[in-house]
N, CA, C and O atoms as a GROMACS GRO file, in nm:
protein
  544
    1UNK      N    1   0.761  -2.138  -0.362
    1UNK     CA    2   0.686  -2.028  -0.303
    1UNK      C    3   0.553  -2.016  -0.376
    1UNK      O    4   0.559  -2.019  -0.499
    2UNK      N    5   0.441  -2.005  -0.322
    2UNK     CA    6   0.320  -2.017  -0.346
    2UNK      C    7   0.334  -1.837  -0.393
    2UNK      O    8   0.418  -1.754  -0.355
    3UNK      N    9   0.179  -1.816  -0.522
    3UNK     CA   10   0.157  -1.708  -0.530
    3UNK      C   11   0.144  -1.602  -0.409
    3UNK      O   12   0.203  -1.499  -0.378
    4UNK      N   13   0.038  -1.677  -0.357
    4UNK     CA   14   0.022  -1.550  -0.253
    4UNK      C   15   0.133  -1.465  -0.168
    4UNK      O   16   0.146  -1.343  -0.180
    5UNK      N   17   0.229  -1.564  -0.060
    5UNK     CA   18   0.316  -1.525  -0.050
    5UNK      C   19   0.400  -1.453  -0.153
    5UNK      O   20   0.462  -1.357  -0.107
    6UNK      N   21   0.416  -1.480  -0.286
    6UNK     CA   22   0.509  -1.438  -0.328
    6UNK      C   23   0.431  -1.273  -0.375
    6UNK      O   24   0.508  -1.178  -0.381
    7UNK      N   25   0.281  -1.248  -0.406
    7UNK     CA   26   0.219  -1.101  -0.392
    7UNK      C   27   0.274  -1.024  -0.232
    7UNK      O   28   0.303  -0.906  -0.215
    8UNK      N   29   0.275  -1.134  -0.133
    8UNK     CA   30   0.292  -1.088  -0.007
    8UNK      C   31   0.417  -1.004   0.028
    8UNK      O   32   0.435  -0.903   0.097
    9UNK      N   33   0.515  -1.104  -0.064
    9UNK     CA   34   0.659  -1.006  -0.070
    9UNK      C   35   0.651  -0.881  -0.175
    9UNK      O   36   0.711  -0.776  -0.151
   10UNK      N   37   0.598  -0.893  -0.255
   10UNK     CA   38   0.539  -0.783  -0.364
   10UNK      C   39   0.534  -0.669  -0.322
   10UNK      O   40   0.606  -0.577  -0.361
   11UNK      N   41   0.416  -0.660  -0.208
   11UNK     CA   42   0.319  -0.558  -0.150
   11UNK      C   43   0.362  -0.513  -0.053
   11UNK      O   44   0.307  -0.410  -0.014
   12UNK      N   45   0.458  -0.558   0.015
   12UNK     CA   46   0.575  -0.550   0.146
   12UNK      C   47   0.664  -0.470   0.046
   12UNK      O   48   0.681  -0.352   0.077
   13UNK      N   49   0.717  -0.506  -0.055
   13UNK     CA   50   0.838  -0.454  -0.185
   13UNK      C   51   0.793  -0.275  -0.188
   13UNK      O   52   0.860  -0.177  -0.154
   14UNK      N   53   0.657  -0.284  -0.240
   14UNK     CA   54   0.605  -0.193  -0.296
   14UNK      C   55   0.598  -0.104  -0.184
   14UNK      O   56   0.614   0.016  -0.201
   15UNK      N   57   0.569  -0.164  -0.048
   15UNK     CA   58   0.531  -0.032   0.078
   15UNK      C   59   0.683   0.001   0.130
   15UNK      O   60   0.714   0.108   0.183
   16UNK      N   61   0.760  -0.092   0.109
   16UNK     CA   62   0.893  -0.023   0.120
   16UNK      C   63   0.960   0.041   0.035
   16UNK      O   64   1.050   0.120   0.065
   17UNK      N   65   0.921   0.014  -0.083
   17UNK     CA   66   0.964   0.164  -0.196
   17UNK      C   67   0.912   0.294  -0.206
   17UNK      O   68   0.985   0.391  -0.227
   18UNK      N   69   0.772   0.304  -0.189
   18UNK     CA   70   0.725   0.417  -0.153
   18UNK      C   71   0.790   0.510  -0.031
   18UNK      O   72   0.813   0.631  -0.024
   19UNK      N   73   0.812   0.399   0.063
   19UNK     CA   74   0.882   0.468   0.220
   19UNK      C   75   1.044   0.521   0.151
   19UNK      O   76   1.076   0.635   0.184
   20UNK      N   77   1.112   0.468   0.090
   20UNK     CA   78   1.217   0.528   0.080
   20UNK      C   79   1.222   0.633  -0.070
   20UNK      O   80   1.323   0.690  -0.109
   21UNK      N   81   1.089   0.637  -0.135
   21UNK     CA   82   1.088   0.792  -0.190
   21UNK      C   83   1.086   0.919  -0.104
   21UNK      O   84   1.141   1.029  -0.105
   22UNK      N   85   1.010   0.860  -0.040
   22UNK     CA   86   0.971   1.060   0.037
   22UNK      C   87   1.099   1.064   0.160
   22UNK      O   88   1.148   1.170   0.200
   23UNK      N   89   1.132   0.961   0.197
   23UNK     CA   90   1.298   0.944   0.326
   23UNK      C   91   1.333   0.968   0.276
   23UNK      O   92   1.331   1.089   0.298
   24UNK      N   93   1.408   0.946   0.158
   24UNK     CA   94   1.511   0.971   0.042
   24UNK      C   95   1.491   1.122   0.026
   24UNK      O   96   1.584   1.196   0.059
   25UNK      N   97   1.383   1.169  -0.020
   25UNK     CA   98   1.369   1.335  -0.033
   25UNK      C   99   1.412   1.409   0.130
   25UNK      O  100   1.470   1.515   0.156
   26UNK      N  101   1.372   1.334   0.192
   26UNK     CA  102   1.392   1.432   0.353
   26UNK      C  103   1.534   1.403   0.348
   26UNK      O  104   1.603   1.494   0.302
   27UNK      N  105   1.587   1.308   0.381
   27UNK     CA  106   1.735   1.288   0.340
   27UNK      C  107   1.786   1.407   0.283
   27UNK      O  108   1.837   1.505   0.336
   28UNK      N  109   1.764   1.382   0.177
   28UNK     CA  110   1.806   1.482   0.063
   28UNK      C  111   1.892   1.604   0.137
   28UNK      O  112   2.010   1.635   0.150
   29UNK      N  113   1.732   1.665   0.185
   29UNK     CA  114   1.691   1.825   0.265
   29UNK      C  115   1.772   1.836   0.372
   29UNK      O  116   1.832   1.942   0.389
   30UNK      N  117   1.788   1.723   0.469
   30UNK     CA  118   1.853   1.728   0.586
   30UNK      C  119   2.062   1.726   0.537
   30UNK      O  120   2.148   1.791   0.596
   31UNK      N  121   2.079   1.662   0.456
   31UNK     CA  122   2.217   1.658   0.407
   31UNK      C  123   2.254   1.782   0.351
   31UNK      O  124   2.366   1.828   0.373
   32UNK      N  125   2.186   1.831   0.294
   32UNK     CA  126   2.203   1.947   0.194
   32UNK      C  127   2.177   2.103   0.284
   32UNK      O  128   2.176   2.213   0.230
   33UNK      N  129   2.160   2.081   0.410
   33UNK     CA  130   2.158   2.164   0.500
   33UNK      C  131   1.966   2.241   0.486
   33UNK      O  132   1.911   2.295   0.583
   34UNK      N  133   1.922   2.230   0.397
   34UNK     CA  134   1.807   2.283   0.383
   34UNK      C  135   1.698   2.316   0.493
   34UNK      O  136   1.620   2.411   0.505
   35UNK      N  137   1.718   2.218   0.559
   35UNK     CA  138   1.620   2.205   0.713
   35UNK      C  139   1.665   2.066   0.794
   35UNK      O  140   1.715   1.960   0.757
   36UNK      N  141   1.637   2.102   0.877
   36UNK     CA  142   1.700   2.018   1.029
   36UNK      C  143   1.637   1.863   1.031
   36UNK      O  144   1.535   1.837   0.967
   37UNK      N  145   1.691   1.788   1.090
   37UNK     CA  146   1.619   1.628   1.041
   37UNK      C  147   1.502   1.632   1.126
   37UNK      O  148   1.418   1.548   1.096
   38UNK      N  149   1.469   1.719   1.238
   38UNK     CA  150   1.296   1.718   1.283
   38UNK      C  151   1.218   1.823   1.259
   38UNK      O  152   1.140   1.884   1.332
   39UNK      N  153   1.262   1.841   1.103
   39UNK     CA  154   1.166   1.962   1.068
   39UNK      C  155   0.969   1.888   1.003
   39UNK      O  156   0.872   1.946   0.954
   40UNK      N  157   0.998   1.734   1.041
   40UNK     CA  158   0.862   1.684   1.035
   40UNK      C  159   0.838   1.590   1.136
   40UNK      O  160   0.902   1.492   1.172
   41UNK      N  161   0.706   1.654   1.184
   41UNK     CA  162   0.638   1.632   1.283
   41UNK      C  163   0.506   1.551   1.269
   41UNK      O  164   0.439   1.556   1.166
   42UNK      N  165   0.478   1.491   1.357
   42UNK     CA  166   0.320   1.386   1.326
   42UNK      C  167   0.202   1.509   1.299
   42UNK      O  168   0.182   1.603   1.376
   43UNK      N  169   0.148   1.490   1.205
   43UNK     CA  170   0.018   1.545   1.203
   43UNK      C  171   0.004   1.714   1.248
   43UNK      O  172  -0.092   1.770   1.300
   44UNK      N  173   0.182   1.790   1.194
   44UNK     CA  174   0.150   1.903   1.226
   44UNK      C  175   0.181   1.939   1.112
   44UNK      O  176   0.239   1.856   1.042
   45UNK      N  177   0.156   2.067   1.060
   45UNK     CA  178   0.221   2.182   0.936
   45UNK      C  179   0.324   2.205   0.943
   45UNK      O  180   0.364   2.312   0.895
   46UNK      N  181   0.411   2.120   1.002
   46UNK     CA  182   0.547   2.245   1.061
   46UNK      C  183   0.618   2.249   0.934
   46UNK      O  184   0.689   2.350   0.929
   47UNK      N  185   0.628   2.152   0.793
   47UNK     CA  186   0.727   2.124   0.682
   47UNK      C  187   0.594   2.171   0.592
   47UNK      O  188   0.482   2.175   0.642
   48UNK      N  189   0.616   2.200   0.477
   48UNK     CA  190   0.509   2.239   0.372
   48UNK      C  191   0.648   2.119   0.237
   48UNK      O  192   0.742   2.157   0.166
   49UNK      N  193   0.596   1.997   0.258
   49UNK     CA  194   0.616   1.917   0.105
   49UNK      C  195   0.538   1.957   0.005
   49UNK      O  196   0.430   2.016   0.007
   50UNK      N  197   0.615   1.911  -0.098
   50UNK     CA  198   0.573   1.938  -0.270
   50UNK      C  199   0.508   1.851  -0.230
   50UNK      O  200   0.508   1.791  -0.122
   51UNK      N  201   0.413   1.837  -0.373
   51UNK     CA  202   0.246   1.757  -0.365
   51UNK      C  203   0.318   1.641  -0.432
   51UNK      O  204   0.229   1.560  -0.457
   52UNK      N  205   0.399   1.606  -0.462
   52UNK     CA  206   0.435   1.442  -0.524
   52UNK      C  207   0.488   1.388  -0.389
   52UNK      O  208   0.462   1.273  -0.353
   53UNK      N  209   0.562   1.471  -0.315
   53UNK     CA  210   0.602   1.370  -0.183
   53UNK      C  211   0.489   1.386  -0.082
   53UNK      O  212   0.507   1.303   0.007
   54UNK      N  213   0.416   1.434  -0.067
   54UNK     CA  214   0.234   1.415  -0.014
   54UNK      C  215   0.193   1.291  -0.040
   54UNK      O  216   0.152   1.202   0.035
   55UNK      N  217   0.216   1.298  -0.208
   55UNK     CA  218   0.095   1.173  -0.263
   55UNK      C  219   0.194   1.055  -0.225
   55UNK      O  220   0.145   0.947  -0.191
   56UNK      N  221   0.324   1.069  -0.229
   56UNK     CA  222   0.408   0.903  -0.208
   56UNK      C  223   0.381   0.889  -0.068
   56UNK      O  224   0.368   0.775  -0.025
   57UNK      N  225   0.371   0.991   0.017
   57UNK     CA  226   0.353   0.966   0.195
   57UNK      C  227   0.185   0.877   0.176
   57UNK      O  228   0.176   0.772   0.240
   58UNK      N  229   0.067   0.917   0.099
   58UNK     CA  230  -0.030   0.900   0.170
   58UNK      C  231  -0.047   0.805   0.101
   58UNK      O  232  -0.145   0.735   0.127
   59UNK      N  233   0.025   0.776   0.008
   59UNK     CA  234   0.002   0.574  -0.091
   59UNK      C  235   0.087   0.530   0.008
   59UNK      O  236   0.042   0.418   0.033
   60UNK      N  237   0.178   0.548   0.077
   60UNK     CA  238   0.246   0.494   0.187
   60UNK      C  239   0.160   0.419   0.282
   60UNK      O  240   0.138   0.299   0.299
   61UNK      N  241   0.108   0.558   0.355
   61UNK     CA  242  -0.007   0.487   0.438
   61UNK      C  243  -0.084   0.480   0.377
   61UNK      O  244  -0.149   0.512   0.476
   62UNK      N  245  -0.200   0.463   0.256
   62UNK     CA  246  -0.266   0.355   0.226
   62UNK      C  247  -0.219   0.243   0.210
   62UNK      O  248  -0.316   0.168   0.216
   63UNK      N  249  -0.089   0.157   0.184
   63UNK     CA  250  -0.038   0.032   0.164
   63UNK      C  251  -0.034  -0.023   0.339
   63UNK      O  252  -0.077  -0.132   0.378
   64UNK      N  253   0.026   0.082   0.422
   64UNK     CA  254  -0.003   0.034   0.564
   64UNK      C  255  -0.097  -0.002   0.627
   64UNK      O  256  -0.102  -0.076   0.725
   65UNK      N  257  -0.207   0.073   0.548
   65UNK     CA  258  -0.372   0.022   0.620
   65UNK      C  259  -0.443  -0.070   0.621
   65UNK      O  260  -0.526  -0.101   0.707
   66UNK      N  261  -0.392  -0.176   0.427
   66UNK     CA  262  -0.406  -0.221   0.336
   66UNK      C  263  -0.346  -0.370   0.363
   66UNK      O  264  -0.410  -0.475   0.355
   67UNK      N  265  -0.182  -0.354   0.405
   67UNK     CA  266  -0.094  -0.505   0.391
   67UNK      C  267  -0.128  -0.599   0.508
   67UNK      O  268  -0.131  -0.722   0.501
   68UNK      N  269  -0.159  -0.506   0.643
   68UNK     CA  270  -0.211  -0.639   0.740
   68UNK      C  271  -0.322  -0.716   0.699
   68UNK      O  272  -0.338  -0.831   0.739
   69UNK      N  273  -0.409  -0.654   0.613
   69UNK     CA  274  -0.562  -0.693   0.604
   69UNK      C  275  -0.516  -0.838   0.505
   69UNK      O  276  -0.560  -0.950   0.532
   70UNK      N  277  -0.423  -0.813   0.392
   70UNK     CA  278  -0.376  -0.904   0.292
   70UNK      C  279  -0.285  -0.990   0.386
   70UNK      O  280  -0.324  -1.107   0.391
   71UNK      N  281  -0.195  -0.969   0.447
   71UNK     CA  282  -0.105  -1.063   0.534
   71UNK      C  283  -0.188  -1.136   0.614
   71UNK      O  284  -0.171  -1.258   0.621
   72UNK      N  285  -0.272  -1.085   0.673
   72UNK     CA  286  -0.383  -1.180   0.769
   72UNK      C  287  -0.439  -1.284   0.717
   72UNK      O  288  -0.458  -1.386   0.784
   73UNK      N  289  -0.469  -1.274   0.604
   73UNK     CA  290  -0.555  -1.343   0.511
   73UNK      C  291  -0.513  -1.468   0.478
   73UNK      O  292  -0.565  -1.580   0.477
   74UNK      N  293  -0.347  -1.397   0.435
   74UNK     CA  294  -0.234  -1.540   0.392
   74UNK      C  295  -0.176  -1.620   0.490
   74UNK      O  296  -0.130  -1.732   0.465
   75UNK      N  297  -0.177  -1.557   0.630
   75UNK     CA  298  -0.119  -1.584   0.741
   75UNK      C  299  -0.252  -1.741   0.764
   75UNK      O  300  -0.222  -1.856   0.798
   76UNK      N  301  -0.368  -1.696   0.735
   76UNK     CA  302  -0.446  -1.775   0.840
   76UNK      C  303  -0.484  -1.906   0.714
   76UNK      O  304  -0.542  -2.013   0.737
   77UNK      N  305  -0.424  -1.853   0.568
   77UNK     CA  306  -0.472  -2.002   0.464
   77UNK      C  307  -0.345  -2.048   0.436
   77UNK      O  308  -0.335  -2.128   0.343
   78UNK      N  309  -0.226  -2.009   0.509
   78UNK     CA  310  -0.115  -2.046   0.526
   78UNK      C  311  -0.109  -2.169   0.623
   78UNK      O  312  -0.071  -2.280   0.586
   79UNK      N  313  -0.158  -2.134   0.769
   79UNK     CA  314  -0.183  -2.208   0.893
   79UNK      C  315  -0.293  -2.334   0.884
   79UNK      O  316  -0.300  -2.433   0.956
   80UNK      N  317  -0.400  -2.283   0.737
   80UNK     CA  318  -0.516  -2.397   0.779
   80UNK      C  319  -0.468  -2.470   0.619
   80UNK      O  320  -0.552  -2.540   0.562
   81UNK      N  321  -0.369  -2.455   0.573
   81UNK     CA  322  -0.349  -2.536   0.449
   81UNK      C  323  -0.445  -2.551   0.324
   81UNK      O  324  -0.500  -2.639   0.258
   82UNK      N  325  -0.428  -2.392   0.332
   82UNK     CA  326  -0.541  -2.335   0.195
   82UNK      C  327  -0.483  -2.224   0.111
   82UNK      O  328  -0.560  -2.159   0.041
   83UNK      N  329  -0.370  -2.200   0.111
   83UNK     CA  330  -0.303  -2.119   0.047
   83UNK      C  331  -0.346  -2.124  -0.075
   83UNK      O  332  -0.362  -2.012  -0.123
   84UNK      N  333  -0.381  -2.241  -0.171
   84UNK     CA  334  -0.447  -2.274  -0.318
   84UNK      C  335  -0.538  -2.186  -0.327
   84UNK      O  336  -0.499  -2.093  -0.399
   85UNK      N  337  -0.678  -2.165  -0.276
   85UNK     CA  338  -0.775  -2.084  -0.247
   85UNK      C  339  -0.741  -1.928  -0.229
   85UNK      O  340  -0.832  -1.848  -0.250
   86UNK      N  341  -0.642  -1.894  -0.199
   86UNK     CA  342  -0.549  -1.741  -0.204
   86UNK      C  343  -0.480  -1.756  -0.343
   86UNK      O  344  -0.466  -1.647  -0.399
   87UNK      N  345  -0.434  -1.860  -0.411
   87UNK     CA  346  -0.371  -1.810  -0.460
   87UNK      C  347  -0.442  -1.750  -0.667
   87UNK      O  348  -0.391  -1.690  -0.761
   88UNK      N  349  -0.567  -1.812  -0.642
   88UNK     CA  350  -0.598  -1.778  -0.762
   88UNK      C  351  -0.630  -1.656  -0.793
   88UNK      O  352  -0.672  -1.626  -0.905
   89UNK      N  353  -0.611  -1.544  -0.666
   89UNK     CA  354  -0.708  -1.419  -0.668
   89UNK      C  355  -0.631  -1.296  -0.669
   89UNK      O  356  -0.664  -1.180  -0.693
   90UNK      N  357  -0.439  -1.387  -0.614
   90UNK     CA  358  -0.378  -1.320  -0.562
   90UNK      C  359  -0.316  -1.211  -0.671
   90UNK      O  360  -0.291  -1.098  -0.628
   91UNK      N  361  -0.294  -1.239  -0.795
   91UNK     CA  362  -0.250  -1.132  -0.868
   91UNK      C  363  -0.341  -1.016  -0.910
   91UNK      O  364  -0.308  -0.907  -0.957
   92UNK      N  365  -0.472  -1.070  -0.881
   92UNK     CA  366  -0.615  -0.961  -0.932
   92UNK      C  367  -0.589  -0.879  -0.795
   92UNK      O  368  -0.624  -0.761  -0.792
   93UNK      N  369  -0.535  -0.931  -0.695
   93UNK     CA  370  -0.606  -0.848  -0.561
   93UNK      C  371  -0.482  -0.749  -0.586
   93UNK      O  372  -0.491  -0.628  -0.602
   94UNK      N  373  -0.354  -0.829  -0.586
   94UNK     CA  374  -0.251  -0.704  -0.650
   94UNK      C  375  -0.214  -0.638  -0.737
   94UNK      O  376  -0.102  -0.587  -0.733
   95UNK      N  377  -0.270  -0.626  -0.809
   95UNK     CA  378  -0.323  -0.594  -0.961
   95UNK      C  379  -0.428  -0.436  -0.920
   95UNK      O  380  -0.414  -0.318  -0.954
   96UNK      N  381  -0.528  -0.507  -0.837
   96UNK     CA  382  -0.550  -0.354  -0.776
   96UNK      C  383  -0.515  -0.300  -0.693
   96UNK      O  384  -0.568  -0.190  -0.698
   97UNK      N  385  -0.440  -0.308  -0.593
   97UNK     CA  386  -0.322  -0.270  -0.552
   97UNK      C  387  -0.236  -0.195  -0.581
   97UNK      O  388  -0.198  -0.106  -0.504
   98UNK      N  389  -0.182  -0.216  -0.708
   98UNK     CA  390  -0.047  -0.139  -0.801
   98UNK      C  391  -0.156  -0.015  -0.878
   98UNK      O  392  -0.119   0.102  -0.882
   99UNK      N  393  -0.300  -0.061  -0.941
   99UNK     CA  394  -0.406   0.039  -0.968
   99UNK      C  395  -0.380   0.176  -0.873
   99UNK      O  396  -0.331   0.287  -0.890
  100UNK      N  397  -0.447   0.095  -0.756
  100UNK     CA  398  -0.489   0.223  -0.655
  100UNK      C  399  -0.345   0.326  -0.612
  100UNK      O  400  -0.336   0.447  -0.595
  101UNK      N  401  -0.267   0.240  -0.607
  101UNK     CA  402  -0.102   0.286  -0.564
  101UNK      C  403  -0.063   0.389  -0.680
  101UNK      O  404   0.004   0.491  -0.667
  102UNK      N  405  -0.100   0.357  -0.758
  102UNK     CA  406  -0.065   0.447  -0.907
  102UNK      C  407  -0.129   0.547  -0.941
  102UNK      O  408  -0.095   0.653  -0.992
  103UNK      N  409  -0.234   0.502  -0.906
  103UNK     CA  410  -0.344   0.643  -0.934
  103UNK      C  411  -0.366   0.779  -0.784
  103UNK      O  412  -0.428   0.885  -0.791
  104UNK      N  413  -0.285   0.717  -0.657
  104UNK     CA  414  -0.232   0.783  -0.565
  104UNK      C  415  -0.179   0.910  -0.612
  104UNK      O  416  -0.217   1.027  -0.620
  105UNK      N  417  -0.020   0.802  -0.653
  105UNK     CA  418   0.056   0.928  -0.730
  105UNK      C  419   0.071   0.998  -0.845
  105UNK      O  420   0.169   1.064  -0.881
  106UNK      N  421  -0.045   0.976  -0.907
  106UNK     CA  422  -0.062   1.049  -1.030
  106UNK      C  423  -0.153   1.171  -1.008
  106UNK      O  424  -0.110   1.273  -1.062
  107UNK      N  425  -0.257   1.184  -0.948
  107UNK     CA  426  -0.367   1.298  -0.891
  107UNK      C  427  -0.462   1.257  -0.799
  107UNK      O  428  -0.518   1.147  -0.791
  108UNK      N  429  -0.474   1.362  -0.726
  108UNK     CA  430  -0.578   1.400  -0.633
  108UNK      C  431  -0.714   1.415  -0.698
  108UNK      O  432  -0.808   1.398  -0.621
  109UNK      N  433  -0.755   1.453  -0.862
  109UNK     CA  434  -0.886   1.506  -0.886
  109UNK      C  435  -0.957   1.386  -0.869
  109UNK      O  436  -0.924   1.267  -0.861
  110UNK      N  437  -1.103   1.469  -0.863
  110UNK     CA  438  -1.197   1.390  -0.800
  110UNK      C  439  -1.225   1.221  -0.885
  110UNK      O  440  -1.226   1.111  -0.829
  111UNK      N  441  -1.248   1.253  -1.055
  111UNK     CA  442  -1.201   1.140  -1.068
  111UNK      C  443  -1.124   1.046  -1.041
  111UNK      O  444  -1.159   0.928  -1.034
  112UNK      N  445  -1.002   1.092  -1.023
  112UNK     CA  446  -0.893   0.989  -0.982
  112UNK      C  447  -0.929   0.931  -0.874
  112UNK      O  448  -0.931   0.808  -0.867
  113UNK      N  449  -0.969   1.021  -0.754
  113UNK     CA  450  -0.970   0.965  -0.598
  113UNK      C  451  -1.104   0.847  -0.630
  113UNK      O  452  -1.095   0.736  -0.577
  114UNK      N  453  -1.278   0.896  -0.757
  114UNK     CA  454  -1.295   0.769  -0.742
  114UNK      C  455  -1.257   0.637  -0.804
  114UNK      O  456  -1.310   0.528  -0.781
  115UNK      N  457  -1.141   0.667  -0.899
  115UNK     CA  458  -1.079   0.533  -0.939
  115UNK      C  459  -1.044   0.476  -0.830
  115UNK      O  460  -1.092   0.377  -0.776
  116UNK      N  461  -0.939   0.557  -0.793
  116UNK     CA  462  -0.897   0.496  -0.683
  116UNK      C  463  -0.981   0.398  -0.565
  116UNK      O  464  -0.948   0.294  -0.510
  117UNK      N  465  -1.100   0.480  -0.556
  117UNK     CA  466  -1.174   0.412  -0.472
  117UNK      C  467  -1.227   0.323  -0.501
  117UNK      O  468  -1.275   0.264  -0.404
  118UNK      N  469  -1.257   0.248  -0.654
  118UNK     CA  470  -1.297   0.144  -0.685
  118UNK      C  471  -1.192   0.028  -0.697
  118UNK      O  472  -1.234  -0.088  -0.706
  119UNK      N  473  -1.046   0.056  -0.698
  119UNK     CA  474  -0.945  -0.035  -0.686
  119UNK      C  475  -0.940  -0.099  -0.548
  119UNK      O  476  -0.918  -0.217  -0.519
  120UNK      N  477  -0.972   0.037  -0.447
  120UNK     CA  478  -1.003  -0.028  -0.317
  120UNK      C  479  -1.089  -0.109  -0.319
  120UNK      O  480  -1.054  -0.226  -0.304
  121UNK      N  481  -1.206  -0.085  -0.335
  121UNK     CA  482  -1.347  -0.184  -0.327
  121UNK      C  483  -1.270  -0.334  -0.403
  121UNK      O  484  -1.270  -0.438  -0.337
  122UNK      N  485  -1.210  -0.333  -0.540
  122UNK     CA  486  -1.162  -0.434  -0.552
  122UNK      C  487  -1.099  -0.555  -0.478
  122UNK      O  488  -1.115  -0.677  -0.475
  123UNK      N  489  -1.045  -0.491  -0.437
  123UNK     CA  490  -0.911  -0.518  -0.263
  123UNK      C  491  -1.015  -0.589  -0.216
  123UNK      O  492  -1.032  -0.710  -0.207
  124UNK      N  493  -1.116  -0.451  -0.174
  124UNK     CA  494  -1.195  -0.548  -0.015
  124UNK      C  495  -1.305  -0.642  -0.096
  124UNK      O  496  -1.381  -0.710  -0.028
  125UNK      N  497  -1.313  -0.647  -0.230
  125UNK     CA  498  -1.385  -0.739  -0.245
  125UNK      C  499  -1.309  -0.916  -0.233
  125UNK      O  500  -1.353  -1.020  -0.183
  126UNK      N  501  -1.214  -0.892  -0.285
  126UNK     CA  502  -1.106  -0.998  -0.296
  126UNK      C  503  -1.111  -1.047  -0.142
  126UNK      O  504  -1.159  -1.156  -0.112
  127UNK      N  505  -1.070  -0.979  -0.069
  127UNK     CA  506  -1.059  -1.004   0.081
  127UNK      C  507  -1.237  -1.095   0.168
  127UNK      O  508  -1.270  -1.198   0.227
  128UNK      N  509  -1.278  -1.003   0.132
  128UNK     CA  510  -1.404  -1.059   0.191
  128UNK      C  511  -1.447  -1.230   0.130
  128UNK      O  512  -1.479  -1.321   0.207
  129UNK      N  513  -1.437  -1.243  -0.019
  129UNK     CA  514  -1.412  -1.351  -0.061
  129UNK      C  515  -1.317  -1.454   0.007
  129UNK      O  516  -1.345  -1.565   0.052
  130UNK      N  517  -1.188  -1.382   0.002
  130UNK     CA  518  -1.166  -1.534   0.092
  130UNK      C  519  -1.188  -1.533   0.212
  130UNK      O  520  -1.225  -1.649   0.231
  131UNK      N  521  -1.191  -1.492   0.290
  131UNK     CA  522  -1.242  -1.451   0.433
  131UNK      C  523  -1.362  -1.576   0.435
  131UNK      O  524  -1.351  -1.690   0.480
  132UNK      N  525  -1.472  -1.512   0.372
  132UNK     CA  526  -1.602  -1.654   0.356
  132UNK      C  527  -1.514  -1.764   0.313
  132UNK      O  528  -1.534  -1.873   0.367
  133UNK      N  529  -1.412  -1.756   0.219
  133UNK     CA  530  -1.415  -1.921   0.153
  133UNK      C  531  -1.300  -1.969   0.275
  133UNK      O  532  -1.296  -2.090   0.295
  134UNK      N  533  -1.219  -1.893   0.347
  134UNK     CA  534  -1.174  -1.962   0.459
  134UNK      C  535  -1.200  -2.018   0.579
  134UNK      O  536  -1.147  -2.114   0.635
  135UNK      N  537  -1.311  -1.926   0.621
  135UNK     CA  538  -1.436  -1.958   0.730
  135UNK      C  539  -1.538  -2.066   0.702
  135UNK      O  540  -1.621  -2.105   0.784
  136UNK      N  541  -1.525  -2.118   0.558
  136UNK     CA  542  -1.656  -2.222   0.515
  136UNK      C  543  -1.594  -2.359   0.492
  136UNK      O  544  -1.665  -2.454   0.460
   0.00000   0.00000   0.00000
């Protein structure tokens, strides 16, 4: 198994652990009689979560927004027999990855959000890199 793929299962690992922190808490709530299993709704107020299962929901979907862009990448130097070219970058790109994911759930203050935002830029710098070196 080549690096990349093997970050690929990583980052797939990681967006499915996050998903079964905050399920696991609704779980919890719904077993324990606390509230009904559709007491959460898309994009409404209807549940008021503690701010740690907030921050694991919204590193959630940042990893969702995040893994096609990285899967695409590997998918297409997978297909043109360039996976080598992915793979030297691949632990830096997940490296910020586990950064930005971490600093999710640690705080919201403004510093943090711009760490965070420079782990992203990391990401899309990594990405855009191979993007050119796959297209060239």
């Amino acid at each position: 198994m080549t690096t990349s793929i093997f970050i690929l299962l990583c980052f797939t690992a990681l967006t499915l652990g996050l998903t079964a922190v905050y399920v696991g808490y609704r779980v919890g709530l719904v077993l324990s009689f606390k509230t009904a299993a559709n007491s959460w709704t898309r994009n409404a107020a209807s549940w008021q979560n503690p701010a740690w299962v907030t921050r694991f929901e919204h590193a959630h979907a940042n990893c969702l927004e995040n893994l096609p862009l990285y899967g695409a990448v590997v998918l297409i130097a997978s297909l043109t027999g360039q996976l080598a070219l992915i793979d030297g970058l691949a632990w830096v790109y997940f490296g910020f990855r586990l950064a930005q994911t971490g600093v999710h759930l640690i705080s919201t203050s403004p510093l943090m959000v711009f760490i965070r935002a420079n782990m992203l830029a990391g990401q899309w710098a990594c990405l855009i890199y191979w993007l050119i070196q796959l297209a060239g």
